[in-house]
LOSEPA-28724 format. One line per 8 residues: for each residue x, y, z of N, C-alpha, C. Coordinates in nm, 3 decimals, decimal comma. Each point is the difference from the previous one (the first is absolute). Layout:
N
X/Y/Z/X/Y/Z/X/Y/Z ~ ...
END
This chain:
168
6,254/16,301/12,424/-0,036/-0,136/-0,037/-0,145/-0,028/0,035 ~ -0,067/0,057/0,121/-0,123/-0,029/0,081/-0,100/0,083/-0,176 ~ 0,039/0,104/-0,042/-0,059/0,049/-0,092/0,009/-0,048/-0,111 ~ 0,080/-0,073/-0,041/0,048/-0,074/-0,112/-0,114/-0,144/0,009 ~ 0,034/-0,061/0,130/-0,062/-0,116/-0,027/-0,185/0,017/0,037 ~ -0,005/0,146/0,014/-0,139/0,018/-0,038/-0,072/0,019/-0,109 ~ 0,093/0,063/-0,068/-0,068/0,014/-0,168/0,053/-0,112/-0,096 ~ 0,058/-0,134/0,096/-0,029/-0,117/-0,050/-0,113/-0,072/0,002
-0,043/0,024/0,124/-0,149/-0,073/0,042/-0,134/0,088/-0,059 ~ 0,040/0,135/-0,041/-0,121/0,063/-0,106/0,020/-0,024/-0,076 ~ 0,153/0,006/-0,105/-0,028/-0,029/-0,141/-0,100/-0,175/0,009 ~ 0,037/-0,094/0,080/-0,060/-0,105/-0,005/-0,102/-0,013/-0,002 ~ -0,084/0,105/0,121/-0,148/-0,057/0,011/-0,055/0,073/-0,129 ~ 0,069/0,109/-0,047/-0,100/0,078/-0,169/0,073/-0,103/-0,121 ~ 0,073/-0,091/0,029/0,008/-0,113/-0,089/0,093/0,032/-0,079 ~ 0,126/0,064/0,046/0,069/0,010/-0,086/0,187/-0,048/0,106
0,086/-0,083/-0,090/0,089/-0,055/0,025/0,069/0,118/0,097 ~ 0,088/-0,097/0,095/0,112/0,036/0,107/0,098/0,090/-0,052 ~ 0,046/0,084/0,086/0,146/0,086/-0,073/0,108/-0,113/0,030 ~ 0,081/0,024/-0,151/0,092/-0,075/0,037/0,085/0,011/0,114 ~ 0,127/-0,039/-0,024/0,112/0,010/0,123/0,090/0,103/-0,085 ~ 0,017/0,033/-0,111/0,040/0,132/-0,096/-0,072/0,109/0,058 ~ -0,125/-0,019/-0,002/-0,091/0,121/0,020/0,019/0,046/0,134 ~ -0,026/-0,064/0,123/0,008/0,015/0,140/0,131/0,068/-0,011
0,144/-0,043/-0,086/0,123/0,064/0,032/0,011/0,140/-0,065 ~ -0,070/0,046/-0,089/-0,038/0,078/-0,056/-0,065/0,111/0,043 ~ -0,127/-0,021/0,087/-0,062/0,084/0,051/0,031/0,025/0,133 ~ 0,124/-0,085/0,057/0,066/0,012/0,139/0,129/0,123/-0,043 ~ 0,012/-0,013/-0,138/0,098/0,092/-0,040/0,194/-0,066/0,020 ~ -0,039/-0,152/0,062/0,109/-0,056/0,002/0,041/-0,097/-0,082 ~ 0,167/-0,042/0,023/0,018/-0,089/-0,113/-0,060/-0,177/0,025 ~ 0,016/-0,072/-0,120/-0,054/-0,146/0,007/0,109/-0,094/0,146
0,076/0,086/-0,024/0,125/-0,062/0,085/-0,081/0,011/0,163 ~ -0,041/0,113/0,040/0,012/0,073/0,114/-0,170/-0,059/0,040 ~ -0,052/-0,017/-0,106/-0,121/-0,064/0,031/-0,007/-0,113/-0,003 ~ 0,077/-0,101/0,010/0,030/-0,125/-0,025/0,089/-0,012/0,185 ~ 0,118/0,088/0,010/0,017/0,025/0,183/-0,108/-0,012/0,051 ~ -0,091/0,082/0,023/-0,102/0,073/0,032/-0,114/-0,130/0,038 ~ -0,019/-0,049/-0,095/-0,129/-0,084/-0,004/0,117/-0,158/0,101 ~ 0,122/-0,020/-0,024/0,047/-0,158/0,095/0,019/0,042/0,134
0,040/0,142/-0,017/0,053/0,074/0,164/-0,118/0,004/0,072 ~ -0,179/0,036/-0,067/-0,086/-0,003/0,067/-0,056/-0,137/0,027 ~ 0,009/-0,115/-0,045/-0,067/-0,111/-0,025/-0,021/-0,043/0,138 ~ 0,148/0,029/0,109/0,002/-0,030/0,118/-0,015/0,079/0,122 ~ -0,084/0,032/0,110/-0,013/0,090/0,054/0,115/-0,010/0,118 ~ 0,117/-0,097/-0,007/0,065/-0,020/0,074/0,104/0,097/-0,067 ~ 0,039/0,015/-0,116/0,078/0,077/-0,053/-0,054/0,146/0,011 ~ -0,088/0,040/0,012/-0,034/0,095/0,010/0,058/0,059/0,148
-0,020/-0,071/0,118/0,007/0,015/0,122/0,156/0,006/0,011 ~ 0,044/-0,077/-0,031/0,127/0,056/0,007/0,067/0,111/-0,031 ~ -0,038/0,021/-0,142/0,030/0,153/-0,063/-0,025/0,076/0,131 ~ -0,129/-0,006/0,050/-0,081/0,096/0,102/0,121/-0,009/0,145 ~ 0,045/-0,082/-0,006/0,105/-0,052/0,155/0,143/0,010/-0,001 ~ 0,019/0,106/-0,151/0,123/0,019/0,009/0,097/-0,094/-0,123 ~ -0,067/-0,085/-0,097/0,108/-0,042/-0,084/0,035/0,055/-0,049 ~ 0,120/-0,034/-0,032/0,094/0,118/-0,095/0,008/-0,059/-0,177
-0,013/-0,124/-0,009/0,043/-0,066/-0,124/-0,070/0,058/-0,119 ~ 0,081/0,010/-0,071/-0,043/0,038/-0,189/-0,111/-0,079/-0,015 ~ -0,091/0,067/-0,056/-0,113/-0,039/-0,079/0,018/-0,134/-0,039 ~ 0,098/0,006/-0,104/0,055/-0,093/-0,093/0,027/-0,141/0,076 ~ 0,105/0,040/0,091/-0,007/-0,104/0,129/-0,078/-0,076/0,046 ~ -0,123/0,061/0,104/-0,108/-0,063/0,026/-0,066/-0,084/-0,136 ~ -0,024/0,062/-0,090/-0,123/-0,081/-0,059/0,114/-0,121/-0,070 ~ 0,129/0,023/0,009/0,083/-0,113/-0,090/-0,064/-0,127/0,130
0,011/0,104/0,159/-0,003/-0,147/0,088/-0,131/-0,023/-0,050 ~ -0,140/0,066/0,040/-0,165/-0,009/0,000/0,024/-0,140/-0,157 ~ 0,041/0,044/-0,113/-0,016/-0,111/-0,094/0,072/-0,117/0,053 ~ 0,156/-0,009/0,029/0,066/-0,103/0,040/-0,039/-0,113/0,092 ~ -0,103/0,087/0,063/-0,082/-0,109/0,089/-0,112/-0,045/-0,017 ~ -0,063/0,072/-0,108/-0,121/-0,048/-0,067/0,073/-0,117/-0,075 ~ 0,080/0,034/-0,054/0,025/-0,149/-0,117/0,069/-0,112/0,070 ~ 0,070/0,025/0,084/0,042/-0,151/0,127/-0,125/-0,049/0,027
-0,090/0,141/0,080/-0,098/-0,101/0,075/-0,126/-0,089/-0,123 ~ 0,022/0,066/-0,156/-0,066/-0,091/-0,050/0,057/-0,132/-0,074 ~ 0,096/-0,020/0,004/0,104/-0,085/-0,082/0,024/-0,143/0,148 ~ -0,018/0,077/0,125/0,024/-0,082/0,133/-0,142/-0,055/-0,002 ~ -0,111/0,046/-0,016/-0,159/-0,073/-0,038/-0,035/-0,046/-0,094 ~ 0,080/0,039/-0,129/-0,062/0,005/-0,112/-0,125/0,069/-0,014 ~ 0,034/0,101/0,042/-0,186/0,068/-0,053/0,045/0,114/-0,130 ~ -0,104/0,040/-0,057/0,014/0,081/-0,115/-0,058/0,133/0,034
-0,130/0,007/0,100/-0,077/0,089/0,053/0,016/-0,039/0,158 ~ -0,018/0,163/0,054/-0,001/0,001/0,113/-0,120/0,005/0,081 ~ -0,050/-0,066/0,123/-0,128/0,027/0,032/-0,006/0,096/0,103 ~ -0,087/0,059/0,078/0,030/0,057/0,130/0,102/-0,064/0,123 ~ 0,013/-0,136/-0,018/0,107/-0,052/0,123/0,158/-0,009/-0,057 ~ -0,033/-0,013/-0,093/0,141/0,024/-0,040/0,031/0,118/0,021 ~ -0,036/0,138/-0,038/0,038/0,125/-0,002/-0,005/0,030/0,155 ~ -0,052/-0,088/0,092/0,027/0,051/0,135/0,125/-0,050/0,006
-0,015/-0,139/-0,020/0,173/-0,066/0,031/0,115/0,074/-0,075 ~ -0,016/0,060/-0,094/0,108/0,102/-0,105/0,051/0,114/0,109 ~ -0,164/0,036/0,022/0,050/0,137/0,080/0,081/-0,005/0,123 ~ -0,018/-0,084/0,079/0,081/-0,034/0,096/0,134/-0,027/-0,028 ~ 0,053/-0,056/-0,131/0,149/-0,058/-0,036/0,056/0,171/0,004 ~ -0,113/0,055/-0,119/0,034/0,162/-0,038/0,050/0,045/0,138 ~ -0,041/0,017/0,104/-0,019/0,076/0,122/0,103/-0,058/0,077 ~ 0,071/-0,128/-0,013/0,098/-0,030/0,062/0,116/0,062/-0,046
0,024/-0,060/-0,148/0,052/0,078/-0,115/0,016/0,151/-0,002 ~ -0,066/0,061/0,008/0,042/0,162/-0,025/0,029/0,034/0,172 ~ -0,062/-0,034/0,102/0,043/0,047/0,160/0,108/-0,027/0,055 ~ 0,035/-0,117/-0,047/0,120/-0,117/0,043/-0,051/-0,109/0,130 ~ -0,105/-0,008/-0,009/-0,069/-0,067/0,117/0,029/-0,165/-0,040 ~ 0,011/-0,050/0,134/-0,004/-0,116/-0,046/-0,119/-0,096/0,027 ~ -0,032/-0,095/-0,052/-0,142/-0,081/0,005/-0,021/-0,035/0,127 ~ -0,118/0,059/0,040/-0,060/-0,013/0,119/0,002/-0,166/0,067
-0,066/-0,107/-0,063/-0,008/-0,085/-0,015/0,074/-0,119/-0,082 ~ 0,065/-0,073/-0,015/0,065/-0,094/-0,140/-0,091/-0,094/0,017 ~ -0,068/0,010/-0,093/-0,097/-0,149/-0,075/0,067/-0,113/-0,055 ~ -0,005/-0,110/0,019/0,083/-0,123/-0,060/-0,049/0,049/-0,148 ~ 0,115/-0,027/-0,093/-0,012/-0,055/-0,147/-0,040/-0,029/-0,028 ~ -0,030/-0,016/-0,099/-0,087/-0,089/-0,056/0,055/-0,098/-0,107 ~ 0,009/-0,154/-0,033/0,088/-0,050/-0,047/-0,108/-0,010/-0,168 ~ 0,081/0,040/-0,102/-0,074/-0,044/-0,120/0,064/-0,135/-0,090
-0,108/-0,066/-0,037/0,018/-0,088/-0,126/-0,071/0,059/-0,132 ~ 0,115/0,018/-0,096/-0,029/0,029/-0,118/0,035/-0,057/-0,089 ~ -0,051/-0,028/-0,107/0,074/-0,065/-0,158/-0,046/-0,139/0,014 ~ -0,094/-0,072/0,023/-0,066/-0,145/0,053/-0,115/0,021/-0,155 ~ 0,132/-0,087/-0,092/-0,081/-0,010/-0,127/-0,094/-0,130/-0,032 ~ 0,005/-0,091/0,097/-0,073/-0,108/-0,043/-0,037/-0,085/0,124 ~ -0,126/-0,063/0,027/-0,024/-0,111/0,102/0,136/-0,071/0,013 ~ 0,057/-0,060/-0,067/0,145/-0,117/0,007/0,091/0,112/0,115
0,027/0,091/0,006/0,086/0,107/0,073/-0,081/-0,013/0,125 ~ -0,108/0,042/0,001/-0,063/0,037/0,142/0,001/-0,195/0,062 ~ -0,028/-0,101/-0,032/-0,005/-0,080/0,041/0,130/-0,029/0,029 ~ 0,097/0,035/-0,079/0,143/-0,047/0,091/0,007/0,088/0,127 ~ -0,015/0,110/-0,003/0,053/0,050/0,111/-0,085/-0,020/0,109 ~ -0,166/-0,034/-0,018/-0,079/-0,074/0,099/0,071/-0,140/0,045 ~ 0,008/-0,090/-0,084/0,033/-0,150/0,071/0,133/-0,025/-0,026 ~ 0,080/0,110/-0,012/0,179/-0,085/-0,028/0,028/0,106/0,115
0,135/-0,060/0,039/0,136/0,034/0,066/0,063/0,076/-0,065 ~ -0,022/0,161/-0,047/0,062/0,041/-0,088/0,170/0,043/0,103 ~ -0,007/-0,016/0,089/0,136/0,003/0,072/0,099/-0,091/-0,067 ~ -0,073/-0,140/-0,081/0,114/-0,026/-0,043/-0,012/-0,074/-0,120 ~ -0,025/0,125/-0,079/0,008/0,008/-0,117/0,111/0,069/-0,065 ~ 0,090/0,021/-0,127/0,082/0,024/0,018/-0,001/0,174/-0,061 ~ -0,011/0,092/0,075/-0,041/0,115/-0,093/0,095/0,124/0,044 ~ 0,089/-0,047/0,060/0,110/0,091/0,055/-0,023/0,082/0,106
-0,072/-0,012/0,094/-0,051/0,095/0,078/0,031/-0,082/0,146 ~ 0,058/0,087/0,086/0,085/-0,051/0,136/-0,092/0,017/0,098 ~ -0,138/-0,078/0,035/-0,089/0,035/0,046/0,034/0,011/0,179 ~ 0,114/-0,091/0,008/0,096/0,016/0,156/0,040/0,154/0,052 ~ 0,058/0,071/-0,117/0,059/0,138/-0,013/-0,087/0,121/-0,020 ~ -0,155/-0,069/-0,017/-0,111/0,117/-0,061/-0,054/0,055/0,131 ~ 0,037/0,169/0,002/-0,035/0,057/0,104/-0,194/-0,020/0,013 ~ -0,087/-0,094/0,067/-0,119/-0,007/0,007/-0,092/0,161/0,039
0,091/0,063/0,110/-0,089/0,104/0,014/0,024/0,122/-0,088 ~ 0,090/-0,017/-0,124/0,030/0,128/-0,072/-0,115/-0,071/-0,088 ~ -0,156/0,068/0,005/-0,092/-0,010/-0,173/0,076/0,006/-0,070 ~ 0,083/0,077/-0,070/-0,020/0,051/-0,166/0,165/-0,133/-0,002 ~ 0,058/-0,062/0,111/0,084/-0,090/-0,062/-0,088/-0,149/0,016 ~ -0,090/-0,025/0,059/-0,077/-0,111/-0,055/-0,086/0,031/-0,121 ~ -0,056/0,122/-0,020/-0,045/0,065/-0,129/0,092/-0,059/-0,100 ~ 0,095/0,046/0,004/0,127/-0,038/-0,099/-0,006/-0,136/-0,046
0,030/-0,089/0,140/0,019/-0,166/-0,001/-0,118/-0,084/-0,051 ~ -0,147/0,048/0,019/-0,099/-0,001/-0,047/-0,026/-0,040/-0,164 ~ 0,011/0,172/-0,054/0,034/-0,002/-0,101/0,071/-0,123/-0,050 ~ 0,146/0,056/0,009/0,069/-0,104/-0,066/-0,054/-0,183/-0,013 ~ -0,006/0,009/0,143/-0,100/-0,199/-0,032/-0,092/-0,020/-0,093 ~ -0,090/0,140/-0,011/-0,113/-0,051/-0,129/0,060/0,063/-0,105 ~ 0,137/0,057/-0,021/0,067/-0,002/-0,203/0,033/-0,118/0,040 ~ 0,095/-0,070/0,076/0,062/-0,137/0,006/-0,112/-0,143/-0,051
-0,093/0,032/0,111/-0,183/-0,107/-0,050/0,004/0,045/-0,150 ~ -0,052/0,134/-0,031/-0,024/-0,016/-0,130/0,104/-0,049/-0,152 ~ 0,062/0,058/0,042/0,172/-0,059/-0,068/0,000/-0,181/-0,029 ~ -0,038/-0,053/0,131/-0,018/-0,141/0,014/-0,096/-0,046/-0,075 ~ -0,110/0,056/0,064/-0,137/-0,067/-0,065/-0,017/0,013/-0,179 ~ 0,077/0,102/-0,067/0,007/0,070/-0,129/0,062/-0,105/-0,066 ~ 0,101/-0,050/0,032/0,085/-0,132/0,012/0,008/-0,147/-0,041 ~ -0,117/0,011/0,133/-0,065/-0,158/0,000/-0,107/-0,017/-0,088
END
């Protein structure tokens, strides 16, 4: 690969286009499949280290987890691209994930509001009592320190606001 992605950076500087990702699998002599492993299994050097420490798991395995946690952790941010802090924070899930370690630290949650289609929504839930409003939600019974069930309860109040406000 170290040779590969060198006669990327010559064909470039004599001005002529990148090898594809066909070509690289090609001149690696492997398949699109195996170079497609290859390139998610390396993305993380935490996966690597493990391999190195004794994992045993299928190829296939790892990178099903390496993606599975790429797409939580971007769907849990909403991001589309990853920057360098994210891929540290990935690698660490990875590294818990493939060792069986458990998180050094637990960081509080983080609580999200999403789906806030209009000023009229955000102002109710700024200056009203949405406790007692009527939107089905047992705010007595709502576990406060489980995030993803005030996540939930959350949610639901702003379809209920918008439902209302759509309404009126």
């Amino acid at each position: 690969m170290m040779e590969i992605d060198t006669l990327d950076q010559a064909r470039l500087k004599v001005g002529e286009k990148k090898l594809t990702v066909r070509d690289k699998a090609k001149n690696l002599g492997i398949s699109m499949g195996a170079f497609d492993n290859y390139n998610v299994l390396t993305r993380y050097p935490e996966v690597i280290n493990a391999y190195e420490n004794g994992l045993s798991h299928s190829f296939v395995s790892a990178k099903k987890t390496v993606l599975s946690i790429e797409n939580d952790y971007k769907e849990k941010h909403q991001k589309t691209q990853l920057n360098l802090t994210d891929r540290k924070h990935i690698g660490e899930v990875i590294k818990q994930k493939l060792t069986g370690q458990k998180p050094s630290s637990t960081k509080p949650k983080a609580f999200n509001i999403k789906g806030i289609s209009s000023p009229d929504v955000l102002r109710t839930l700024l200056f009203t009592d949405v406790s007692t409003l009527d939107t089905q939600i047992d705010w007595e019974q709502l576990n406060w320190q489980d995030s993803h069930s005030v996540n939930d309860a959350i949610t639901q109040l702003i379809k209920c606001i918008n439902s209302r406000e759509i309404k009126e």
